[in-house]
Biotite code that builds the C-alpha atoms (Angstrom):
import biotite.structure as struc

atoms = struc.array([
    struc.Atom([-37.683, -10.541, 13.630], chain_id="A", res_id=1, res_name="UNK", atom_name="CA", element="C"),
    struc.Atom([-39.688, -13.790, 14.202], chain_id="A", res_id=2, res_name="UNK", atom_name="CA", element="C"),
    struc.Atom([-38.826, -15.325, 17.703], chain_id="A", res_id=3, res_name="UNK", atom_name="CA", element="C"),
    struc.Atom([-36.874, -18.291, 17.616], chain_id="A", res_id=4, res_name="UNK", atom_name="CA", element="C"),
    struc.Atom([-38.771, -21.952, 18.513], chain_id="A", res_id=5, res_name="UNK", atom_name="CA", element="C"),
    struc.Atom([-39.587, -23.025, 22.100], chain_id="A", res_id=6, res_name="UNK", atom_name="CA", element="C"),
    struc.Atom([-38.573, -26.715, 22.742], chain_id="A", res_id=7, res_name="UNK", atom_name="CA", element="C"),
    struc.Atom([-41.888, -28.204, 23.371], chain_id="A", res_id=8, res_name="UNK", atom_name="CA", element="C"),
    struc.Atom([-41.723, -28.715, 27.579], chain_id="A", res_id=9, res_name="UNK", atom_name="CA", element="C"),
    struc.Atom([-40.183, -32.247, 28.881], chain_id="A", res_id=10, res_name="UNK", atom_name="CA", element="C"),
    struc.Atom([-43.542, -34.784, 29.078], chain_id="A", res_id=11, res_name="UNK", atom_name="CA", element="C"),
    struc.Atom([-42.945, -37.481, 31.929], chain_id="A", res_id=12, res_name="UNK", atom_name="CA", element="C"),
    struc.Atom([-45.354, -40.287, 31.171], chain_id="A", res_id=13, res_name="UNK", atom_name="CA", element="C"),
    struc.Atom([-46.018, -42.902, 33.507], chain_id="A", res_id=14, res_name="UNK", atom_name="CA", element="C"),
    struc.Atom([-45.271, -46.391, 33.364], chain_id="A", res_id=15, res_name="UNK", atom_name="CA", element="C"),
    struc.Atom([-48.455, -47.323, 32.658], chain_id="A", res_id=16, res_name="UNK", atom_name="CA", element="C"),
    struc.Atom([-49.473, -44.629, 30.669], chain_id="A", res_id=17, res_name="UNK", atom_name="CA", element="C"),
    struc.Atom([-46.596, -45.821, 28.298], chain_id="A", res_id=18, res_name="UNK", atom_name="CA", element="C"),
    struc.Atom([-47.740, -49.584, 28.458], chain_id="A", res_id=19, res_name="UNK", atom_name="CA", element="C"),
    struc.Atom([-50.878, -48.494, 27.497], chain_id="A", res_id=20, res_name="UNK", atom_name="CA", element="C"),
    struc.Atom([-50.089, -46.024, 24.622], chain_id="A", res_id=21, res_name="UNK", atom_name="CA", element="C"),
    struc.Atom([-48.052, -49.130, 23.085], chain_id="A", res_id=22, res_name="UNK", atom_name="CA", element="C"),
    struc.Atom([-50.822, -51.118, 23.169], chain_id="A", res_id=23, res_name="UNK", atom_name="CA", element="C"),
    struc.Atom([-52.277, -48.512, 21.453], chain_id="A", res_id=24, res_name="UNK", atom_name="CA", element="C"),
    struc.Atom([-49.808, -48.250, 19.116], chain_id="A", res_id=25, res_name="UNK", atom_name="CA", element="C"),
    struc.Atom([-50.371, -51.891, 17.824], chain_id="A", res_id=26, res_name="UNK", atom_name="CA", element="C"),
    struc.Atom([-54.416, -51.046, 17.459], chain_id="A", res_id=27, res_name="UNK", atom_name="CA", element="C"),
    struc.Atom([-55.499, -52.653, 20.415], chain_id="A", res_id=28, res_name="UNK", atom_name="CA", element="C"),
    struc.Atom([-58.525, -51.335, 21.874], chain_id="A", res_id=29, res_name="UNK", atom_name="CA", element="C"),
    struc.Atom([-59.002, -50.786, 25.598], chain_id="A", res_id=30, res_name="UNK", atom_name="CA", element="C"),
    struc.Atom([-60.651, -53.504, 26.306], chain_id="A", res_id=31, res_name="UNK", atom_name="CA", element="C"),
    struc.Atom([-57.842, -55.252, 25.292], chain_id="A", res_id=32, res_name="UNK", atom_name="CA", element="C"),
    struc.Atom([-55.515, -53.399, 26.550], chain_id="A", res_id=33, res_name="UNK", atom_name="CA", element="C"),
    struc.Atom([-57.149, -53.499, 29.863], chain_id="A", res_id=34, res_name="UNK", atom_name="CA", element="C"),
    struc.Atom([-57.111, -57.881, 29.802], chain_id="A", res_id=35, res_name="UNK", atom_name="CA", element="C"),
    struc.Atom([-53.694, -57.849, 28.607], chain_id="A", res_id=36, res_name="UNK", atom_name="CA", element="C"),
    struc.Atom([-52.063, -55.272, 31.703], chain_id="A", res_id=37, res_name="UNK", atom_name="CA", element="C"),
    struc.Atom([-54.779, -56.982, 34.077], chain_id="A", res_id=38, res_name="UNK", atom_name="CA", element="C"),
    struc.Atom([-56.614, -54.016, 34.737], chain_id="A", res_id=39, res_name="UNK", atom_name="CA", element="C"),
    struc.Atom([-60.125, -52.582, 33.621], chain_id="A", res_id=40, res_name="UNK", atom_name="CA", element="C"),
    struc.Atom([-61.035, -50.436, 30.359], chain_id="A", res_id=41, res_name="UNK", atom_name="CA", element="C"),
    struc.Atom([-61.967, -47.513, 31.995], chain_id="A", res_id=42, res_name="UNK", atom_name="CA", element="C"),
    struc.Atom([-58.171, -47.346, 33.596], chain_id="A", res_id=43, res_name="UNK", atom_name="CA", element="C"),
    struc.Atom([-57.019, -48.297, 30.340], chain_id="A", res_id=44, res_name="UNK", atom_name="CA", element="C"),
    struc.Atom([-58.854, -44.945, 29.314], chain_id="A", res_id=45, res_name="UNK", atom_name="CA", element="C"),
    struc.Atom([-57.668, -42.646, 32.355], chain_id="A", res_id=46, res_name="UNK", atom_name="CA", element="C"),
    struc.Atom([-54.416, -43.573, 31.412], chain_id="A", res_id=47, res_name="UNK", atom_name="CA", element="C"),
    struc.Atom([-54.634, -42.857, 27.543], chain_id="A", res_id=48, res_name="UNK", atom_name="CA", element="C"),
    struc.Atom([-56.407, -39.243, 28.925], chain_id="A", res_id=49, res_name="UNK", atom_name="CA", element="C"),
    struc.Atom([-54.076, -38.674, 31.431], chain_id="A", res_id=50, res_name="UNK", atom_name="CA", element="C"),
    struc.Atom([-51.156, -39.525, 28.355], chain_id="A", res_id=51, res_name="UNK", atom_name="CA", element="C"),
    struc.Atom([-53.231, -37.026, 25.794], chain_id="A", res_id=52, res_name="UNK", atom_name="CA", element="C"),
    struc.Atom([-53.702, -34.247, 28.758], chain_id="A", res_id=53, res_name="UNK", atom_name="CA", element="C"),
    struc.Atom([-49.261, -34.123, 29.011], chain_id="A", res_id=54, res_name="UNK", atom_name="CA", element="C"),
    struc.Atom([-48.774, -34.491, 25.282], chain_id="A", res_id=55, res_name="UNK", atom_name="CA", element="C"),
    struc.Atom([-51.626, -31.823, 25.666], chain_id="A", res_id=56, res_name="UNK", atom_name="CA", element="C"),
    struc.Atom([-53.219, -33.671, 22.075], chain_id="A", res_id=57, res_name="UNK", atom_name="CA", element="C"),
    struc.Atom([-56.658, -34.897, 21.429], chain_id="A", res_id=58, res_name="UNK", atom_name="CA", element="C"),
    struc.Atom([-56.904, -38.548, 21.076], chain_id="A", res_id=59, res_name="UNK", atom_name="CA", element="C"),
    struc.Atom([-55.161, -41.898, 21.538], chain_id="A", res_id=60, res_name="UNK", atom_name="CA", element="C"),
    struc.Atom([-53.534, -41.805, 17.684], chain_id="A", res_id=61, res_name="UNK", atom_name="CA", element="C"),
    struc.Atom([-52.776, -38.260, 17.941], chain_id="A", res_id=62, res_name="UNK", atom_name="CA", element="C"),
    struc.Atom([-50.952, -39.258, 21.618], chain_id="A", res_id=63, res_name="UNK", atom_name="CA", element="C"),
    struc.Atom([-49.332, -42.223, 20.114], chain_id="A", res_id=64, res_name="UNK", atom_name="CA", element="C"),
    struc.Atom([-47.809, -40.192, 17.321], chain_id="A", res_id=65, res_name="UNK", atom_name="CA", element="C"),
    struc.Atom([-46.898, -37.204, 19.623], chain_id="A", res_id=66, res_name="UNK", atom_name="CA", element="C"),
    struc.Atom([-45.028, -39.836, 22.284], chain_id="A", res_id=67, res_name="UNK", atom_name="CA", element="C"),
    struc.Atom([-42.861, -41.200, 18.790], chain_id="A", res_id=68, res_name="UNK", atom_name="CA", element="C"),
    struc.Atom([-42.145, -37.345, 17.912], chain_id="A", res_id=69, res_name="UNK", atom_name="CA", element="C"),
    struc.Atom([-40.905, -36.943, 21.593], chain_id="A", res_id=70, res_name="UNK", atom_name="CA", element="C"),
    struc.Atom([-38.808, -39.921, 21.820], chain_id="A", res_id=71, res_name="UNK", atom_name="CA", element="C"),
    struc.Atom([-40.857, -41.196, 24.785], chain_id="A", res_id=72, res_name="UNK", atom_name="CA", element="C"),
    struc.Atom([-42.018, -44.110, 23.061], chain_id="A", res_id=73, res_name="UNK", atom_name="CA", element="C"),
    struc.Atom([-40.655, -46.567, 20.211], chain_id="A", res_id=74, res_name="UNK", atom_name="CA", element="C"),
    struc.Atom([-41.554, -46.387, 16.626], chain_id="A", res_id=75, res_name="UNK", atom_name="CA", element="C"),
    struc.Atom([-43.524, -50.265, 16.110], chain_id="A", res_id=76, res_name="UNK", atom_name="CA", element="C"),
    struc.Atom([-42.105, -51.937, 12.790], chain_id="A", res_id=77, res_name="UNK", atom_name="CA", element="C"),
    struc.Atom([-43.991, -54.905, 11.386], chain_id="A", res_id=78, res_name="UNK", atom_name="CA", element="C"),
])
């Protein structure tokens, strides 16, 4: 008898973290991201790491897409 799914474990994700996976989200890089939240790239980038290492995924799309999936962050429409 297969064992029935485990609800994938609640994922807080920082404020920031969240600002920058929506930048993200609209294809901004991290330099970008970084002059448009006032801080530098390489934050910009412990952020998106810190974001991937909770949504335990490899990679800014692949954390963008897994933050949609868990409601934590808004689908963008054009």
């Amino acid at each position: 008898m297969p064992s029935p799914a485990k609800p994938a474990p609640a994922v807080r994700l920082s404020p920031r973290e969240s600002a920058c996976l929506h930048w993200a989200a609209v294809g901004k890089t991290s330099w970008e991201t970084g002059r448009i939240l006032d801080i530098s790239e390489s934050t910009v980038n412990f952020h998106l790491r810190n974001a991937c290492r909770k949504l335990q995924v490899r990679g800014r799309r692949a954390a963008v897409a897994a933050a949609i999936r868990r409601g934590l962050l808004h689908p963008i429409t054009a």
